[in-house]
MARTORLO-548879 format. One line per field, with one value per residue (C-alpha): chain; residue number from 1; residue in three letters; x negated, y, z negated. Coordinates in steps of 0.1 Angstrom, whole numbers. Example, Ala and Ser with C-alpha at 12.3 -4.5 7.8 and 13.67 -1.06 7.14 Angstrom:
2
mol: (A|A)
seq: (1|2)
type: (ALA|SER)
u: (-123|-137)
v: (-45|-11)
w: (-78|-71)
This chain:
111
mol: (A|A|A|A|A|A|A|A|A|A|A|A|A|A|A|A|A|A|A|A|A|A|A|A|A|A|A|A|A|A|A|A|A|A|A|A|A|A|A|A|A|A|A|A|A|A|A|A|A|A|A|A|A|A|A|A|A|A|A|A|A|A|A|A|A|A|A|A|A|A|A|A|A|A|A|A|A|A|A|A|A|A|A|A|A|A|A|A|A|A|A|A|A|A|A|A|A|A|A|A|A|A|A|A|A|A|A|A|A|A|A)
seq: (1|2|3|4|5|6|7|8|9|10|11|12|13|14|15|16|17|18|19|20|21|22|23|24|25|26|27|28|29|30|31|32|33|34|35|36|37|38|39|40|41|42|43|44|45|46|47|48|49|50|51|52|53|54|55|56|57|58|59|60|61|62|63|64|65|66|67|68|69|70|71|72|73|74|75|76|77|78|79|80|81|82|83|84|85|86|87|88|89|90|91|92|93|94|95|96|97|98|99|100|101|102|103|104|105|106|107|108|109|110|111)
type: (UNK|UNK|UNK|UNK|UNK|UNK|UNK|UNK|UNK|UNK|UNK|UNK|UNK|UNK|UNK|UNK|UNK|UNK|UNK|UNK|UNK|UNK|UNK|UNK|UNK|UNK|UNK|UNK|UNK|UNK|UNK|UNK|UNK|UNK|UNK|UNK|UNK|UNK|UNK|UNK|UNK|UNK|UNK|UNK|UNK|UNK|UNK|UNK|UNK|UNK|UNK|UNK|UNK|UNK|UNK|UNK|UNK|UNK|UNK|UNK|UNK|UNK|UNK|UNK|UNK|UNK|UNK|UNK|UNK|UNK|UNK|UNK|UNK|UNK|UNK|UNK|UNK|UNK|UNK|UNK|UNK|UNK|UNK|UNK|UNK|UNK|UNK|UNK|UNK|UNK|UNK|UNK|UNK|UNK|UNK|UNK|UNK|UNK|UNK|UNK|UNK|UNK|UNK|UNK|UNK|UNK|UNK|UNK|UNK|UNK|UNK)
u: (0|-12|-3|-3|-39|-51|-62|-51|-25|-25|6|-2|9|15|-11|-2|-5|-32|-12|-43|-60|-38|-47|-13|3|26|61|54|41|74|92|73|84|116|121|99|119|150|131|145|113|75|58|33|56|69|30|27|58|52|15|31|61|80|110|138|117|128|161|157|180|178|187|158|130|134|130|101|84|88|65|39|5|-13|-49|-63|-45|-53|-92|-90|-69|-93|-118|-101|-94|-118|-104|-64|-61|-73|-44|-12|17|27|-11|-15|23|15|-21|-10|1|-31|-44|-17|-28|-5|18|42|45|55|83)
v: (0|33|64|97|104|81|54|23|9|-23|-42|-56|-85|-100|-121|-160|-165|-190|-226|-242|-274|-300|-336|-351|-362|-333|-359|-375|-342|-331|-361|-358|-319|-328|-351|-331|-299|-318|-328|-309|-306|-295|-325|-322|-320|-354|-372|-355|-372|-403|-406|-404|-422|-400|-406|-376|-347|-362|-359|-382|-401|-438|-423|-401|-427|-448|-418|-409|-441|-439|-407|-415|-411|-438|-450|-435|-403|-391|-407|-376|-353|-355|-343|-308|-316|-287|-264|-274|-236|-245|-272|-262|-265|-298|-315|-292|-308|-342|-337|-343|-380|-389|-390|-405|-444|-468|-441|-469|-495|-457|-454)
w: (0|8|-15|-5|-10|12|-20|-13|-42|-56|-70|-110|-111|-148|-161|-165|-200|-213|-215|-230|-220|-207|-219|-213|-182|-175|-175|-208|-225|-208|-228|-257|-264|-256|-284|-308|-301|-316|-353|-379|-399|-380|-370|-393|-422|-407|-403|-441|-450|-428|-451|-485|-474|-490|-468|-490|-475|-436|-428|-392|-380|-371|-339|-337|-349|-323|-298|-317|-315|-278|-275|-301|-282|-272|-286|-258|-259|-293|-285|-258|-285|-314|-295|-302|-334|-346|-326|-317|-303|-273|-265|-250|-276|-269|-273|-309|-315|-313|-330|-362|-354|-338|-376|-394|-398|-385|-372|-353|-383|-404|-386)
């Protein structure tokens, strides 16, 4: 675009904002927010729960386990997670959501 003056105008254009590094497939971090959104407690209020099996500070459903257990990171995605453990800023919200289960021991037999 030209302006009056003869200086040539450019359009600003919004900067993307920073998503963070992507470890998961994009469909199963898709899945895996999905059900996460729908816990009525953070998820690491539920791995802290999950630890001390103290099972009155959850309020999940049945329902909502067996979703849960569905979208549990593999072995070898929370090998490629923990690298980041130090530094979880870096991850896109999803990867710093599921973190937390990536250290719980025995996360599956938990739920």
């Amino acid at each position: 675009l030209r302006g009056g003056d003869g200086a040539t105008k450019t359009k600003k254009t919004p900067l993307k904002k920073n998503e963070g590094i992507k470890v998961l497939d994009a469909s199963r971090a898709q899945n895996m927010a999905i059900v996460l959104s729908k816990l009525p407690i953070s998820s690491q209020e539920l791995c802290d729960a999950l630890l001390h099996l103290d099972f009155s500070a959850m309020a999940v459903s049945e329902d909502m386990v067996e979703l849960l257990t569905g979208v549990l990171p593999t072995n070898e995605e929370c090998d490629k997670l923990k690298m980041y453990q130090d530094s979880p800023e870096e991850l896109r919200d999803i990867e710093q959501k599921v973190l937390p289960f990536c250290f719980l021991p025995r996360s599956h037999a938990r739920l």
